[in-house]
C-alpha positions as a printed NumPy array, in Angstrom:
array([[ 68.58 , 203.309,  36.032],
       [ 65.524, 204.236,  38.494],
       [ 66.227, 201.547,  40.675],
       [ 63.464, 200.002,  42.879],
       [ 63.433, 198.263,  46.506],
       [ 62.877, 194.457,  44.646],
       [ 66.547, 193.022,  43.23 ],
       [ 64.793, 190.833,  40.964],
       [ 62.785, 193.292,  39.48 ],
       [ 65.749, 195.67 ,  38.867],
       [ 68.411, 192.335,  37.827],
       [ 65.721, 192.079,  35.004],
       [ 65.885, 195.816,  33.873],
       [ 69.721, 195.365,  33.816],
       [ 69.228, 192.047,  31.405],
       [ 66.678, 193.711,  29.25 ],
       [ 69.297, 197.012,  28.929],
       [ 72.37 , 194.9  ,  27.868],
       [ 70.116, 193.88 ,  25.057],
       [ 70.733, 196.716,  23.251],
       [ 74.641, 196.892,  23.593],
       [ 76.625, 198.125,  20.704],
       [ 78.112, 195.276,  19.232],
       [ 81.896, 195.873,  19.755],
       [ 84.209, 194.095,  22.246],
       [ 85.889, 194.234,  24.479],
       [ 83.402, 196.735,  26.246],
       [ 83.361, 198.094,  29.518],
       [ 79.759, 198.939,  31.346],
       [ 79.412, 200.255,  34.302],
       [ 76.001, 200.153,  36.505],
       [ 74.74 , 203.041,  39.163],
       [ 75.372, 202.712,  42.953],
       [ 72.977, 200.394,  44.611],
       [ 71.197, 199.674,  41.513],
       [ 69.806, 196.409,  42.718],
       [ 68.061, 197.634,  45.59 ],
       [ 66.831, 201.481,  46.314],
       [ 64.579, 203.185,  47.538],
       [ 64.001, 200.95 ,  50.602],
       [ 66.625, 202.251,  52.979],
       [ 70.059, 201.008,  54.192],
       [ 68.279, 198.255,  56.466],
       [ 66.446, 196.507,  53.281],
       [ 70.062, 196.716,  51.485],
       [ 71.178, 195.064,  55.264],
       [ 68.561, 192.511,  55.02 ],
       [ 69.577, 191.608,  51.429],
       [ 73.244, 191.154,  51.924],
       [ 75.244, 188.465,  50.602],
       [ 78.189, 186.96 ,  51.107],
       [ 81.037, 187.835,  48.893],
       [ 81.172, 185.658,  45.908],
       [ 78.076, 183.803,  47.033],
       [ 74.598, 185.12 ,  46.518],
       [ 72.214, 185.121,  43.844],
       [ 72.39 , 188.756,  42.983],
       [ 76.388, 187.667,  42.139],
       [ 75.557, 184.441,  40.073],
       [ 73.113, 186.723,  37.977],
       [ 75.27 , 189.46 ,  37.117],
       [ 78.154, 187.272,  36.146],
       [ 75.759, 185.288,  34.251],
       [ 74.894, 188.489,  32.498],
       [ 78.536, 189.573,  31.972],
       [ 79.353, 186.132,  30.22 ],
       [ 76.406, 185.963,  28.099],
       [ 77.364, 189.492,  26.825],
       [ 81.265, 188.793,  27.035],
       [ 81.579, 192.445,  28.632],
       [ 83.825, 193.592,  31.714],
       [ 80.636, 194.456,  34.069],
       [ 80.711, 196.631,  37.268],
       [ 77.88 , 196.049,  39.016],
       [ 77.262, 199.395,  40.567],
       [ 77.32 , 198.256,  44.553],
       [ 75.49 , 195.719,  46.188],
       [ 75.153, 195.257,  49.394],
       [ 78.138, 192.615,  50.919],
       [ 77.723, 191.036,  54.454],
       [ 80.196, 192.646,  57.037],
       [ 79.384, 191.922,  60.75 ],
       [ 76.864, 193.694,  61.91 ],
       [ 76.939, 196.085,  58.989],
       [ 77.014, 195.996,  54.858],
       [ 80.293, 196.91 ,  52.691],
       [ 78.368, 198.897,  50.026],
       [ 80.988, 196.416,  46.891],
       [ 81.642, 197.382,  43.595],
       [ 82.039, 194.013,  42.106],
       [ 83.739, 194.368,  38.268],
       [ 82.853, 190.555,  36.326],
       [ 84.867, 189.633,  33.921],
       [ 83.646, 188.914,  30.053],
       [ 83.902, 185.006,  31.441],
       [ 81.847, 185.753,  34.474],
       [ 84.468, 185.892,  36.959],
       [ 84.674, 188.335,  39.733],
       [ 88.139, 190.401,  38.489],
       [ 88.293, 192.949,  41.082],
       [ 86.297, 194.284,  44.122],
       [ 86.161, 197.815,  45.801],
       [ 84.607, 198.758,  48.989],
       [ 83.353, 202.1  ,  48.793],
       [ 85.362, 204.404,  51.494],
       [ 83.772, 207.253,  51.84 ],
       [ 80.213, 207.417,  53.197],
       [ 77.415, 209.881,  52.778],
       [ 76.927, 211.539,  55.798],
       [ 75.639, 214.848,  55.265],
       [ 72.442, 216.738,  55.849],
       [ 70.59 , 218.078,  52.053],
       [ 67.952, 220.366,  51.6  ],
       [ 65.533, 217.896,  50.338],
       [ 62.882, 215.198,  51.234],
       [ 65.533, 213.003,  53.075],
       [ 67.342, 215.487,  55.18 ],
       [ 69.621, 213.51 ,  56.933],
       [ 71.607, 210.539,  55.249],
       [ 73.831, 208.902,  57.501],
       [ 75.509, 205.875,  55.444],
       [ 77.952, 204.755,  57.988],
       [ 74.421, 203.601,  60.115],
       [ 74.509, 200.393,  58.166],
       [ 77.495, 200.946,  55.811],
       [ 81.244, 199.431,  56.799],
       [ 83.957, 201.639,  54.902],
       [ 86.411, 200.332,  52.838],
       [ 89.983, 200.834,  52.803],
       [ 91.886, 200.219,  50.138],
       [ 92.659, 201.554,  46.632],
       [ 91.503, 199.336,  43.742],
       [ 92.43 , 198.835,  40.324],
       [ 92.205, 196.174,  37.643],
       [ 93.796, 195.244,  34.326],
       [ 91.494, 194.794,  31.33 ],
       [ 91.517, 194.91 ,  27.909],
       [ 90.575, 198.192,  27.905],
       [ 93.161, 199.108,  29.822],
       [ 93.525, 199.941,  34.067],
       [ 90.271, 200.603,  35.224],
       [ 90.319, 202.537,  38.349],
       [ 87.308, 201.736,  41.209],
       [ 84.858, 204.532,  42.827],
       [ 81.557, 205.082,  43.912],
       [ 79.251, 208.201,  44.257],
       [ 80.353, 210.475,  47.492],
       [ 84.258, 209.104,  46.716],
       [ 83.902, 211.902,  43.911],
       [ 84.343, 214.958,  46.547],
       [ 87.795, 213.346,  47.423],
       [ 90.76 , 214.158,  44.862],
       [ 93.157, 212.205,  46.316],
       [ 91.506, 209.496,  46.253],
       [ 91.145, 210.097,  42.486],
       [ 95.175, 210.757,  42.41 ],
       [ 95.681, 207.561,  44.305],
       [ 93.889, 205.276,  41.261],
       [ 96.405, 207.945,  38.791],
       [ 99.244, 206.622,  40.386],
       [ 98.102, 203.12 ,  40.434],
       [ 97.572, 203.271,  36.849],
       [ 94.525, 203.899,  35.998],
       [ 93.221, 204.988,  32.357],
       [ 89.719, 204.99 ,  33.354],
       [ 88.145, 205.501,  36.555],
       [ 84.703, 204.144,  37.037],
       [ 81.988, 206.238,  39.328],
       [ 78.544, 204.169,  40.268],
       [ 76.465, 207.086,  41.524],
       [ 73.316, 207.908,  43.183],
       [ 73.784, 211.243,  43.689],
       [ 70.826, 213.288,  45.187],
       [ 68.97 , 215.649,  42.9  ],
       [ 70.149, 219.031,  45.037],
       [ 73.828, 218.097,  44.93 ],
       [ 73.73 , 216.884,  41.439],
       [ 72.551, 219.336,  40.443],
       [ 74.997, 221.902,  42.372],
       [ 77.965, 219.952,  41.907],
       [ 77.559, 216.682,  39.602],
       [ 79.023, 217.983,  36.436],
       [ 81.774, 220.019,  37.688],
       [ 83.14 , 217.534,  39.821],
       [ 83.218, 214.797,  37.021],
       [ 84.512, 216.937,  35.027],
       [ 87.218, 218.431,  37.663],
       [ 88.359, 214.971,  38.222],
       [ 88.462, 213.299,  34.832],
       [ 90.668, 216.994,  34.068],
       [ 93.279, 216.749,  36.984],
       [ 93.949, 212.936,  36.502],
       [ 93.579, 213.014,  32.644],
       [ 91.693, 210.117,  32.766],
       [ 88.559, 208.668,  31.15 ],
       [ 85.565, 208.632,  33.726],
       [ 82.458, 206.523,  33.404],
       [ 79.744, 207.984,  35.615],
       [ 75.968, 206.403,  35.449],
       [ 73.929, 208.117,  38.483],
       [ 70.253, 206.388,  39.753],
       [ 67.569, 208.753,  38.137],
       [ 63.958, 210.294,  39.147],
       [ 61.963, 209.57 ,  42.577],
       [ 61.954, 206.497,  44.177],
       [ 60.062, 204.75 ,  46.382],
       [ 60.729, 206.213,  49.577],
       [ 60.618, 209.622,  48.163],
       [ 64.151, 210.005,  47.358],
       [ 64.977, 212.196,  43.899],
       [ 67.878, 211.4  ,  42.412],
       [ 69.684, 213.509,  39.519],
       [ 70.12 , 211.446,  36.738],
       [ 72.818, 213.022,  33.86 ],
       [ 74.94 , 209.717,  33.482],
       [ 78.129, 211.132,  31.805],
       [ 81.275, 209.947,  29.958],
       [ 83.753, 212.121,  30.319],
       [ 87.354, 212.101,  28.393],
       [ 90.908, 212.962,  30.045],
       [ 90.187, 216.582,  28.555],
       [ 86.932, 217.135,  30.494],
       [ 84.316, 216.892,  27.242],
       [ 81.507, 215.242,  28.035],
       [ 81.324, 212.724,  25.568],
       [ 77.785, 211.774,  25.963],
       [ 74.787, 211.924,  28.702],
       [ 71.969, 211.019,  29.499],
       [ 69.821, 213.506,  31.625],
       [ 66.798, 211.611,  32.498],
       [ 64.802, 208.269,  32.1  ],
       [ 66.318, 204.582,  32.331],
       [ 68.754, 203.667,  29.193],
       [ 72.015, 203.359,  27.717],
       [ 74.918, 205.661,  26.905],
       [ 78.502, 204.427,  25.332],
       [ 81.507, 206.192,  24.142],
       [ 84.522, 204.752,  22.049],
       [ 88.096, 204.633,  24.556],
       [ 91.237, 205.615,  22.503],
       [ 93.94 , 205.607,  25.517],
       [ 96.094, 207.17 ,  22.866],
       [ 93.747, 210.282,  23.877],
       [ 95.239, 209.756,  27.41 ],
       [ 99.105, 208.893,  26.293],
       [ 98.844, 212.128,  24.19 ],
       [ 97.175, 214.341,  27.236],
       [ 99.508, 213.076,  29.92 ],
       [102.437, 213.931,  27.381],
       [101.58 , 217.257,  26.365],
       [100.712, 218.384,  29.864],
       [102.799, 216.245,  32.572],
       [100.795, 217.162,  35.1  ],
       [101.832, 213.948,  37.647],
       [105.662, 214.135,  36.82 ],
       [105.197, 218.135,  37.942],
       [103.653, 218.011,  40.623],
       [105.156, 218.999,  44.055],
       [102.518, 217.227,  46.751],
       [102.029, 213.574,  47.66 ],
       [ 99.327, 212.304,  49.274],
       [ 98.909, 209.69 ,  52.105],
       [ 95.605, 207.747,  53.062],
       [ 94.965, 207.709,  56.756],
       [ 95.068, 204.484,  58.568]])
């Protein structure tokens, strides 16, 4: 997607895109970070923020999910928290309930070469804590979001909570994307011989923000399955997790290694 500042306007790109689903079930789609509201700034995401399980950005996306009967992660919108947002990654059920929500933890707070300069997320951006997964019928999906992808062991954390495919809402900027986007997909979906679903906000937005686009499926041995470099529109794979069962067994990569890691309180 090539999200704009107006929810409505971009709820009705997501309705008219789930039109052309491939007809199988179950099926899992997955929607880029903030893709209900960009280009605005954090404060307009502030100013739109619902409360959890209570808005009508939420009744519209599970709407959506149980019209389609798909498991639906809705990217992030923008959750009330205080004084600040939690930037949630709400997965919907194919009956339109909420199954599962993650709080992105890590927050983009770096300075890039481009027309932004500075982002500073944690501004108007509460981090999450905790490490979600959910059971579906596609098996453990395993929650991210975006900057979460320069973290490993956060990505070993969902591995050892079971996950078969990790999900990765994105809006990564055009000069890191392009630096970094497919190697560190790639890296991750390789180390934790998972599946990883990865649709990233495309093309310049309102505020002048250029985003890289290349929405990737990637399988536990690092192929890119499919992607989408520019322009708004749909990509799908087919999910055998006998492709994981076999990788995992050939290569035991989890049962060999010698390291654990701990998340800091």
């Amino acid at each position: 997607m090539s999200s704009r500042p107006d929810p409505q306007d971009n709820l009705t790109t997501v309705a008219k895109l789930l039109e052309r689903l491939p007809a199988a079930r179950p099926q899992l789609v997955v929607l880029p970070e903030a893709f209900c509201c960009f280009g605005a700034g954090d404060r307009a995401q502030l100013d739109m923020a619902e409360t959890y399980q209570d808005g009508e950005v939420q009744r519209q996306l599970a709407s959506l999910a149980k019209a389609h009967g798909i498991y639906l992660v809705a990217g992030t919108i923008p959750i009330a928290a205080g004084e600040r947002f939690s930037a949630a990654s709400l997965l919907f059920g194919p009956d339109g309930s909420i199954v599962n929500r993650y709080d992105k933890i890590h927050l983009f707070d770096v300075d890039v070469a481009d027309n932004t300069k500075k982002y500073r997320e944690s501004k108007w951006t509460k981090p999450g804590t905790e490490v979600v997964t959910a059971a579906t019928d596609l098996g453990v999906v395993g929650m991210s979001v975006c900057y979460d992808l320069r973290f490993p062991e956060l990505f070993r954390a969902l591995r050892q909570a079971g996950s078969d495919i990790i999900v990765l809402p994105s809006g990564f900027t055009q000069v890191t994307g392009k630096a970094h986007w497919h190697a560190l997909v790639r890296a991750r979906a390789i180390e934790q011989q998972v599946f990883i679903v990865a649709p990233n906000q495309v093309g310049q937005h309102d505020n002048g923000r250029e985003t890289y686009g290349h929405s990737i499926i990637v399988s536990p041995w690092g192929e890119i399955l499919v992607e989408q470099e520019q322009g708004e529109g749909i990509i799908s794979a087919s999910v055998d997790l006998a492709d994981v069962e076999s990788i995992r067994k050939q290569m035991p990569v989890a049962q060999q290694n010698q390291f654990e890691v701990v998340q800091k309180t």
